[in-house]
KOLMARZA-990763 format. One record per residue: residue in one letter; x, y, z of N, C-alpha, C in turn. Coordinates in steps of 0.1 Angstrom, whole numbers, plus 5000, padded with zeros to 4 digits. Layout:
BEGIN
AXYZXYZXYZ
...
This chain:
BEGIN
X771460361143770960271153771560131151
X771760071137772159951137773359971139
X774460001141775960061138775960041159
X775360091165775560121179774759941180
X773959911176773659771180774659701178
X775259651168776559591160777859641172
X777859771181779059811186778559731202
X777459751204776959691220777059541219
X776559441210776859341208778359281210
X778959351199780359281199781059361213
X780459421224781259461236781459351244
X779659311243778959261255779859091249
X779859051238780458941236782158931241
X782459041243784259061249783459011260
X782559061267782959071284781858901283
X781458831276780858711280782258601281
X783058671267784158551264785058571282
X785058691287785758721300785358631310
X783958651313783658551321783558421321
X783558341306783958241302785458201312
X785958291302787458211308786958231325
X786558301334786458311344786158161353
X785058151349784358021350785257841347
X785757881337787057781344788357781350
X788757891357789257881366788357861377
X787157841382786557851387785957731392
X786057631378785657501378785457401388
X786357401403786657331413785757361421
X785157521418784857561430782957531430
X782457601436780757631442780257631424
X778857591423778357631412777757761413
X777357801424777057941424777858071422
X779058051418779758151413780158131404
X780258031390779758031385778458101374
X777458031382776458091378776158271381
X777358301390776658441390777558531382
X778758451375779758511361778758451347
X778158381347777258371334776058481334
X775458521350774458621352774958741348
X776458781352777058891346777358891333
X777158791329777358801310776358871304
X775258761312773158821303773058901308
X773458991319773159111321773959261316
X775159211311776359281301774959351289
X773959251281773859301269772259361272
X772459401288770959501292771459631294
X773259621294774059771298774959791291
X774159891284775259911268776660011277
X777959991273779260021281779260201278
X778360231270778160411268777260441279
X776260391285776160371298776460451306
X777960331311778460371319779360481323
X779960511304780760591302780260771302
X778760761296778260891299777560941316
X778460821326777860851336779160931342
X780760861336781560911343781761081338
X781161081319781561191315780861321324
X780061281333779661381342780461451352
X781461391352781861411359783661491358
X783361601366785061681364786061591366
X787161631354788661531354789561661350
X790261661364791261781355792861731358
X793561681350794961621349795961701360
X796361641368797061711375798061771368
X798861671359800161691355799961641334
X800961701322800461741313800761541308
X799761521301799261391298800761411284
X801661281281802461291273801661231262
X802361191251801361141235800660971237
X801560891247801360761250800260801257
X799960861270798460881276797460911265
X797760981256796561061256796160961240
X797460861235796860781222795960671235
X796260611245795260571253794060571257
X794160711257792760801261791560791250
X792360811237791760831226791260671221
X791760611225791560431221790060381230
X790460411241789460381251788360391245
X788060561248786860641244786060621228
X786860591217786460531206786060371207
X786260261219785860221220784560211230
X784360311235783460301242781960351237
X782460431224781060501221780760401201
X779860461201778760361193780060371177
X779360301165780160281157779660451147
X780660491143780360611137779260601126
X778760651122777660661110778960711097
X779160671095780060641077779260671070
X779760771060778860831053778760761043
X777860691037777860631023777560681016
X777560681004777760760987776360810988
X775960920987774860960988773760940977
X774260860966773560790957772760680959
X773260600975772260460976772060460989
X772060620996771360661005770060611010
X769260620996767860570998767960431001
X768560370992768760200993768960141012
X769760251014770560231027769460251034
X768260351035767260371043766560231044
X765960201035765560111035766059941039
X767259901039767559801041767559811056
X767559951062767259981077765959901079
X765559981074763659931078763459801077
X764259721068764059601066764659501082
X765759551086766259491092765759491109
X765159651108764159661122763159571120
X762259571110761059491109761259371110
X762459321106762959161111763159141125
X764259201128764259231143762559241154
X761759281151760559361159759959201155
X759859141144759059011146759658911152
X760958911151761658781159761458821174
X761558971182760758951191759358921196
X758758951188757358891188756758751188
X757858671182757658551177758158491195
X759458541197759758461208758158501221
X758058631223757358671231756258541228
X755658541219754158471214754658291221
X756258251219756158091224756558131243
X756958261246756758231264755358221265
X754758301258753158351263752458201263
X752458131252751658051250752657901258
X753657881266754257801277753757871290
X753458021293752758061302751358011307
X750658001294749357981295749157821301
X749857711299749857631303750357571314
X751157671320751257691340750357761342
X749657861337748457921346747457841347
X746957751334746357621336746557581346
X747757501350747757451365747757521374
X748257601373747857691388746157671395
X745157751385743957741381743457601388
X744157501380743657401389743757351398
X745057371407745257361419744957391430
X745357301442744857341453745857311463
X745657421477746757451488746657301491
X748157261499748357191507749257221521
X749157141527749557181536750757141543
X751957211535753157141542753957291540
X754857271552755457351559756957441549
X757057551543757257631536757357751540
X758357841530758657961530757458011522
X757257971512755858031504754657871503
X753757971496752357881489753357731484
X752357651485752557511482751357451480
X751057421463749657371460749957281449
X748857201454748557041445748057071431
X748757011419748157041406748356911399
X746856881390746356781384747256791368
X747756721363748356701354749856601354
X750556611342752056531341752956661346
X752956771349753656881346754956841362
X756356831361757256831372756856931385
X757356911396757457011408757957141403
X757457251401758357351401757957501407
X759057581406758357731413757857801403
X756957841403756357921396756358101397
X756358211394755758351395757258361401
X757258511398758158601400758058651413
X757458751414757158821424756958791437
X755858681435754958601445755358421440
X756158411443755958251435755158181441
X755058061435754157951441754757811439
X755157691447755357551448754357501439
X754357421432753457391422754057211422
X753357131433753356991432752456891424
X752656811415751856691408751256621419
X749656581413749056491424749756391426
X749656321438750256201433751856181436
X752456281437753856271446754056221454
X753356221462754056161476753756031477
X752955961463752855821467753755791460
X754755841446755355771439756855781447
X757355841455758455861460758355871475
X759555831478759455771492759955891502
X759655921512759556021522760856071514
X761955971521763356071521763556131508
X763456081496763356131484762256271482
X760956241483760456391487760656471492
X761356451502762056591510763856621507
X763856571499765156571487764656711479
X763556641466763456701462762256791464
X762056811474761156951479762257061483
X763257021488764757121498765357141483
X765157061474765857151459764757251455
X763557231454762557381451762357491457
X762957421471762657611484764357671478
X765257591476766957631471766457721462
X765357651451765257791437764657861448
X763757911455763057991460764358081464
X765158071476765958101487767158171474
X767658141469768358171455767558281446
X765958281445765458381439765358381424
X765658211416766458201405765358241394
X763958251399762958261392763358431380
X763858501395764058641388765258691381
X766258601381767058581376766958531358
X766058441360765758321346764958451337
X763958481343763058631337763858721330
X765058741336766358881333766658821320
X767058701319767658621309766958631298
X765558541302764358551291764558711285
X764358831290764558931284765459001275
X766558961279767958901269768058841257
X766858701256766858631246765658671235
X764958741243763958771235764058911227
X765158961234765659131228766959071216
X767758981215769158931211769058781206
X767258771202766958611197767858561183
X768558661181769258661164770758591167
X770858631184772158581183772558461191
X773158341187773158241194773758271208
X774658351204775558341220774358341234
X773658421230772858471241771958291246
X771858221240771058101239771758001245
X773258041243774357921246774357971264
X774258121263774358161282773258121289
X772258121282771058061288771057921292
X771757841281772157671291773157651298
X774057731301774957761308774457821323
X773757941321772657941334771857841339
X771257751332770157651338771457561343
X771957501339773457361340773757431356
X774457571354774757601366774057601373
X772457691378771557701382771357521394
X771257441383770757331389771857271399
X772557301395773557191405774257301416
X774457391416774257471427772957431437
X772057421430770957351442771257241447
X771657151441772157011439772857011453
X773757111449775357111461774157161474
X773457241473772657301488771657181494
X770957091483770656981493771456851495
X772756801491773556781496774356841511
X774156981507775157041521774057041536
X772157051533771557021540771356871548
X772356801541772456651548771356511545
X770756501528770256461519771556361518
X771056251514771656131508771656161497
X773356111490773356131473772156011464
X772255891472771455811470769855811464
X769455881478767955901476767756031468
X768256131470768756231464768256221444
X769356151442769156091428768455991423
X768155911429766855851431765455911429
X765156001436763756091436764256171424
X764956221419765156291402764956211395
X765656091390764955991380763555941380
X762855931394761355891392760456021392
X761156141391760356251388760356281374
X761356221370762056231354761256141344
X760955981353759855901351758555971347
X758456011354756656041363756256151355
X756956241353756956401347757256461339
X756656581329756956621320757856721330
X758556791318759856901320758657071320
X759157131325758557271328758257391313
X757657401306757757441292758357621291
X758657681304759357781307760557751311
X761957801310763157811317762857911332
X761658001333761658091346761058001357
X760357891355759357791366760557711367
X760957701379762457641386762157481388
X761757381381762357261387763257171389
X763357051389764656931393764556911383
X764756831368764856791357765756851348
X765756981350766457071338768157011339
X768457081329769957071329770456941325
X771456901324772556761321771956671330
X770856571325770456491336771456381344
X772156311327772956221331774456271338
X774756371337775656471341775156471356
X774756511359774056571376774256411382
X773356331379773056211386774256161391
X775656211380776756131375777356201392
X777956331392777856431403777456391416
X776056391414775256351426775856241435
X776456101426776156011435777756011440
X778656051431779856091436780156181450
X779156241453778956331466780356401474
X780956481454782056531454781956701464
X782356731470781956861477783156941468
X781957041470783157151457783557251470
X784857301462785657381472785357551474
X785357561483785557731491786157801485
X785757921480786758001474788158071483
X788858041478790158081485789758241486
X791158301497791158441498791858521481
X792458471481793258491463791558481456
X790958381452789858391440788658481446
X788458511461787458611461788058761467
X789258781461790058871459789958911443
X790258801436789958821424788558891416
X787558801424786158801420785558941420
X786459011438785859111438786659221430
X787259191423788459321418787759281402
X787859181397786959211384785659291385
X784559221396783659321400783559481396
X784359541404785259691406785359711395
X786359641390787059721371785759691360
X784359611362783559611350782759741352
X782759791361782059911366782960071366
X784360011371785260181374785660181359
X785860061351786660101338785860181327
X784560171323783560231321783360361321
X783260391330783460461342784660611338
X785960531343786860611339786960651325
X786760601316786560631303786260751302
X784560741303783660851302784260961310
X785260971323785761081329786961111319
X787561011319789061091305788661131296
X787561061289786761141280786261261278
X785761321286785061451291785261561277
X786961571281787561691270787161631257
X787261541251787261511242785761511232
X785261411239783761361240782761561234
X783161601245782661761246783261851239
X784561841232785561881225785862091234
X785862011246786462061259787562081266
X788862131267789562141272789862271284
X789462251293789362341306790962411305
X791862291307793462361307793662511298
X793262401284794062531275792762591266
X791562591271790662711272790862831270
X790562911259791263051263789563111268
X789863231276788663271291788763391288
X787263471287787763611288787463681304
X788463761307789363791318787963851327
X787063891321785763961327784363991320
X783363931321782563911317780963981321
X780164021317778964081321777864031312
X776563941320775663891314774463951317
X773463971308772164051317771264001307
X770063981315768963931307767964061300
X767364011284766764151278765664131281
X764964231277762964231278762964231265
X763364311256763064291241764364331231
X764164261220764864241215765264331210
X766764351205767664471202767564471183
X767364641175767064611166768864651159
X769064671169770364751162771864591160
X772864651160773964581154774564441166
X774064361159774564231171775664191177
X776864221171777964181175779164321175
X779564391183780464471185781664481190
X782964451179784364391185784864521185
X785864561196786064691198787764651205
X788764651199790164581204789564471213
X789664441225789864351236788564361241
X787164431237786064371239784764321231
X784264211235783464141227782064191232
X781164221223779964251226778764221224
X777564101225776564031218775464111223
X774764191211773564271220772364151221
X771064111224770164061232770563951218
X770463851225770463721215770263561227
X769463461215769163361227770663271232
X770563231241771763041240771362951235
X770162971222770862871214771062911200
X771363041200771863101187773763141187
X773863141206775163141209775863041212
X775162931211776162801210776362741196
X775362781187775462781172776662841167
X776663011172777963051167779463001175
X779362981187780262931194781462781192
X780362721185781162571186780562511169
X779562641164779462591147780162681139
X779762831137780162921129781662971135
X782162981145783463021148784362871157
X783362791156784162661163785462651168
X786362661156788062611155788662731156
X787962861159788462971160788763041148
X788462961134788263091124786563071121
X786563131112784763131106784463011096
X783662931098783362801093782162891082
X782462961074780862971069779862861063
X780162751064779462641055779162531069
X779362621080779362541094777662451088
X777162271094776162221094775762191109
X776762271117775962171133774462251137
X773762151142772662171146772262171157
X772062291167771962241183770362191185
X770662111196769261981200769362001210
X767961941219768061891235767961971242
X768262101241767962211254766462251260
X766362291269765062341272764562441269
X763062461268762662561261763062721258
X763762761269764162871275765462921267
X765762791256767462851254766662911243
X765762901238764962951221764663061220
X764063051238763163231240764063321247
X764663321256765463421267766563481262
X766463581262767363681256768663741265
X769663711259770863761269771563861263
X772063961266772964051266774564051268
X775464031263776663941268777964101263
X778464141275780264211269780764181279
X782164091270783064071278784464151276
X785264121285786464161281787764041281
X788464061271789463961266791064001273
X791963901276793263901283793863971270
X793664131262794764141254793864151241
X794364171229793764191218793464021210
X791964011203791863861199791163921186
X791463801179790263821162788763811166
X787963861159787163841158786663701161
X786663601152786763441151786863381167
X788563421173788663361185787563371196
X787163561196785963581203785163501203
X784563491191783063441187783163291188
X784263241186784363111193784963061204
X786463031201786762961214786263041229
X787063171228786363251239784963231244
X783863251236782563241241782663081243
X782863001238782762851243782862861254
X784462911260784462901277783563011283
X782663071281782063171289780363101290
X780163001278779062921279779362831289
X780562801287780362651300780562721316
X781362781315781462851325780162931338
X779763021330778363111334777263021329
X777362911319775562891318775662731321
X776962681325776762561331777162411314
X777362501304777062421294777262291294
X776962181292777762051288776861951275
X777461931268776761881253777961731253
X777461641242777961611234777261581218
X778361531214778161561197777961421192
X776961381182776461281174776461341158
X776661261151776561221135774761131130
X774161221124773161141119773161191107
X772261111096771861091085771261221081
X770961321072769861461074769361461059
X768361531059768361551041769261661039
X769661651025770461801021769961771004
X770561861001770761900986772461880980
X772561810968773761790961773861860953
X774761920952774962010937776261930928
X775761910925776661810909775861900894
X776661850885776761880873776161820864
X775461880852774461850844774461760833
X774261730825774961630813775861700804
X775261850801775861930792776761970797
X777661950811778562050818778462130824
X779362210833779462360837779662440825
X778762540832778762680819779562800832
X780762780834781462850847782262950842
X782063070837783963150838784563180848
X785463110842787063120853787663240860
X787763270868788263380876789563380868
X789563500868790963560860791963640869
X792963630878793263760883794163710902
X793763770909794863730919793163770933
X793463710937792563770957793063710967
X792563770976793063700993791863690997
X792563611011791263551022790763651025
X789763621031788463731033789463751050
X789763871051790563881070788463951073
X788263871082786663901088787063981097
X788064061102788164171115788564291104
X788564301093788964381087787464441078
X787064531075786264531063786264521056
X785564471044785164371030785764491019
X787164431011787064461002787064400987
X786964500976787064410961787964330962
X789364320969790264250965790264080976
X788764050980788663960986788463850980
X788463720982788063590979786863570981
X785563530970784363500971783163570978
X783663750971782463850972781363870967
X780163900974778863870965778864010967
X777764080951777464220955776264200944
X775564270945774264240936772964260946
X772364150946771464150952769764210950
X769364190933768464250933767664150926
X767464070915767063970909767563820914
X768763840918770063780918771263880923
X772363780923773363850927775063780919
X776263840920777463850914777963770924
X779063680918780063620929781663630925
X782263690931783563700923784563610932
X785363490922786663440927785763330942
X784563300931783963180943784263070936
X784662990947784562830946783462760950
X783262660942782262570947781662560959
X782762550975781862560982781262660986
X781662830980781362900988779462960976
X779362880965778062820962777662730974
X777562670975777062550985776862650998
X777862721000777662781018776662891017
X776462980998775363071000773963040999
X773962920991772662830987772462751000
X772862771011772562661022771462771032
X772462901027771763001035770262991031
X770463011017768863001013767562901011
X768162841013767362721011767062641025
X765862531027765462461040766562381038
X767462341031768362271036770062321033
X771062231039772162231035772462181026
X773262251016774162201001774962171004
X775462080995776661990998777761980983
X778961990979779262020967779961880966
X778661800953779061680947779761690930
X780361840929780461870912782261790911
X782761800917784061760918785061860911
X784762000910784962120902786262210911
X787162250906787962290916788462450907
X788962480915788962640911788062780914
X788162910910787462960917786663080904
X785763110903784763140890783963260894
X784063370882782763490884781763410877
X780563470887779563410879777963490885
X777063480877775863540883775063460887
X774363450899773063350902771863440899
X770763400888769563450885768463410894
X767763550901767063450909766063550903
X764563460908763863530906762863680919
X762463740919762563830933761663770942
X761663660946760663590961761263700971
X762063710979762163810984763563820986
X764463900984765663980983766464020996
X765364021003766064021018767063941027
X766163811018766863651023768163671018
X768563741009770363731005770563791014
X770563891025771363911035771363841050
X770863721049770163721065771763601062
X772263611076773363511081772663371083
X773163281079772463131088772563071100
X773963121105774363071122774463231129
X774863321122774963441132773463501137
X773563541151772163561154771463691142
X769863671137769763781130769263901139
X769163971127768764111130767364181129
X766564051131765364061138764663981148
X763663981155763563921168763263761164
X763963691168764563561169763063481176
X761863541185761063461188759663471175
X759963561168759263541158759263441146
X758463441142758463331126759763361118
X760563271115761963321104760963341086
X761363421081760663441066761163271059
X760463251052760663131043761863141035
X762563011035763263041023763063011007
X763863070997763363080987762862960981
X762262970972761862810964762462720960
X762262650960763962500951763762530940
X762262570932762462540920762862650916
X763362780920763762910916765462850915
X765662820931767762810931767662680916
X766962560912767562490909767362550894
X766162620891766662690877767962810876
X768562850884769062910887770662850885
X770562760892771562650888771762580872
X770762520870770762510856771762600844
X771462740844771662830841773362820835
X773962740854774962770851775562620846
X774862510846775362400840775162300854
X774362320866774762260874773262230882
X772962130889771862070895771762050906
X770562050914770462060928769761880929
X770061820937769561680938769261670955
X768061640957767261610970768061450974
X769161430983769161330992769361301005
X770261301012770861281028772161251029
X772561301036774161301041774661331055
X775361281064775261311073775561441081
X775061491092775161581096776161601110
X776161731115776661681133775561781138
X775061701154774461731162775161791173
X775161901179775761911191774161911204
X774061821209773361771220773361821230
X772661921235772561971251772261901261
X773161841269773061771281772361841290
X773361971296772962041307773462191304
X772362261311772562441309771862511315
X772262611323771562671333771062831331
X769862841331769663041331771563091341
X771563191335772763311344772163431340
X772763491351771963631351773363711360
């Protein structure tokens, strides 16, 4: 969360410094445009730019023609800038520390809004005071116009419904023309609407009270705010004279408004305005070039966004529609009950999944056969789908363009037959998870060394002695021959509530026995991403005890340690029943 705050900030600060420079080119012209490039600044840090970009990722992009290495290092620049700062894994040793300086920094955060909230509330209370006290009068207006007893300036009050809010006593201190000076500046905030504008802001500062910038846009809105009115009772045919005149004896007469959202004449550069005022400089028209311009920045803070999230798509989803491999014919049918017999049946060029849910097949799809070989130490975790991917049982044989591995099947192939038939669309997030470390004891590894020669495990072939990291056993415990560390870690992940992670720094590949004690013996056969081979809506059996694996570990010189590390999430956007 802090990581994606830290990435939205420093965006929203690009696109303030943008309209910065904007605003002086602009300098000659209207204050109200202007003020409506500082509005698009405070409103930048209410629309985080992932936003915009998970709006385009909705949407289909298919390259006409094949993107060369310059497009696509573009593509890839963009898109990393558009999404949050990655979660970096830090040493899993001050993991805890790291938790915590979180918590520290939300609970700072959560009071500094509070604190701001508590000084509007209590500058609120002291306009509803006058309100309270006031009473209608009767002069001619777009809204309410009522007399209030106190020092407090003319100003508009409420959002929704506002209200004129005049000092007793006005109309004797200031002379006609001057009152109707500055009465034509309070219906301008009305007519302008600047009340709801100032509120947007306030919510800005009160969300982003940490960071000055946001405080510097806020006087930058009021400065502009004012003399844009300034220029409207000027252009209504107001004397600069009396004009300025009725501001200083209100300036006299009056306290200042203790909200920025209650609109009156006082705010802003006083000596600045007056200076302005009497000058009765008319600012200039925007040419066809600058509201050419205005509207083309417009367009690109919105399409560029935008386009991102569409070039993104492939990526973001780790989706590529082009070079997809598809299988040539497909057959989906929904089960009644669940099948007891053999789940997966590769047979040359067809793939076969007997009743299993979609979210046990996107597990194997894009975790356990992902990259198109077999991840067995796969950590992704699918999220976000609706209840129906847990329970509904699908039946899936397809047929393949030609002979594929197993692997390809179970992955890339079914990936495109998920998006395809069930509508899939995900993306993928990094968060923090608990796991288990396996590091080494004081006394060392007690490991013997594999002696001897093996090969990779070929998974379309059946399992022989002469494989890499065979278990056979299975009765107290079980044998591991020519395993490496992780493929400890990938069998202890199976059993256990969490994933292992290998912190021994141990390399090489070792027979060895794991002692377990008999909780139940079944659990060494059950797969962790492949659907199992019992009904999936029922309760899963427990897994074994920690304190059984970690004596177990001991044994062999090596320790299980409770911390967090990050994980990946694959996030279900959208997915549809097929039948």
């Amino acid at each position: 969360m802090l990581g994606q705050l830290i990435n939205h900030v420093w965006q929203s600060t690009v696109f303030a410094f943008l309209a910065a420079l904007m605003t002086v080119a602009f300098r000659r012209n209207r204050a109200q445009v202007r003020y409506g490039l500082w509005l698009s600044a405070s409103c930048k840090f209410l629309v985080p730019l992932s936003l915009l970009t998970s709006l385009g990722s909705r949407f289909e992009w298919t390259p006409v023609t094949p993107r060369n290495a310059a497009a696509r290092a573009v593509e890839s620049t963009l898109v990393e800038i558009s999404q949050p700062f990655s979660s970096a894994s830090s040493p899993t040793s001050v993991a805890s520390a790291t938790d915590w300086a979180s918590v520290a920094i939300l609970g700072i955060w959560l009071c500094g809004i509070a604190a701001v909230i508590l000084l509007r509330y209590l500058g609120w209370r002291r306009i509803r005071a006058a309100i309270s006290s006031s009473r209608p009068i009767h002069i001619p207006g777009p809204i309410e116009i009522r007399s209030a007893p106190g020092l407090l300036e003319p100003g508009v009050v409420g959002v929704l419904r506002p209200i004129l809010l005049l000092p007793a006593g006005i109309t004797e201190r200031l002379q006609p023309r001057e009152f109707e000076a500055v009465l034509a500046h309070e219906l301008c905030h009305v007519r302008r609407h600047d009340n709801v504008t100032s509120a947007i802001h306030m919510i800005v500062e009160a969300v982003f009270w940490f960071y000055p910038l946001v405080w510097w846009i806020g006087a930058r809105l009021l400065q502009e705010r004012e003399r844009a009115c300034d220029e409207a009772v000027l252009d209504l045919g107001s004397k600069p004279h009396d004009y300025a005149e009725g501001i200083l004896k209100v300036c006299k007469s009056y306290l200042e408004s203790p909200l920025p959202c209650v609109s009156g004449v006082t705010s802003s550069d006083l000596k600045k305005r007056i200076q302005t005022i009497l000058l009765g400089r008319i600012a200039r028209e925007l040419t066809f070039a600058k509201k050419l311009a205005l509207a083309s920045a417009a367009v690109a803070a919105i399409t560029i966004p935008v386009s991102i999230g569409i070039m993104g798509v492939p990526r973001i989803q780790g989706q590529s529609r082009q070079l997809q491999p598809k299988f040539e014919a497909a057959s989906i049918k929904s089960c009644q009950a669940f099948s007891k017999g053999n789940n997966l049946d590769l047979v040359g060029e067809t793939f076969r999944s007997e009743c299993t849910t979609p979210e046990r097949l996107i597990e194997q799809a894009y975790g356990l056969f992902g990259n198109g070989r077999l991840n067995p130490g796969s950590s992704l975790t699918v999220t976000g789908g609706p209840a129906w991917t847990t329970s509904d049982l699908y039946e899936i044989e397809a047929k393949a363009q030609g002979p594929q591995s197993r692997a390809m099947m179970n992955g890339p192939l079914l990936q495109g037959l998920l998006e395809n038939r069930f509508g899939l669309k995900f993306h993928r997030e990094i968060r923090d998870v608990p796991v288990y470390a396996l590091t080494v004891t004081e006394g060392g590894p007690r490991l013997q060394p594999f002696e001897g020669t093996c090969i990779t495990r070929d998974f379309d072939k059946p399992p022989s002695d002469a494989d890499c990291g065979t278990a056979s056993g299975y009765g107290n415990g079980f044998r591991l021959k020519a395993a490496t560390m992780a493929d400890i870690c990938a069998g202890f992940s199976v059993l256990l509530d969490r994933r292992v992670i290998d912190k021994t720094g141990i390399e090489g590949r070792f027979d060895m026995y794991v002692d377990l004690s008999r909780e139940d013996p079944g659990l060494l056969n059950r797969p962790r991403s492949l659907p199992a081979l019992s009904d999936p809506i029922a309760s899963p059996p427990p897994p074994i005890l920690f304190n059984v694996a970690e004596t177990a570990m001991k044994r062999l010189g090596l320790k299980l340690e409770a911390t967090k590390a990050p994980g990946e999430f694959l996030i279900i956007d959208h997915i549809e029943r097929s039948l």
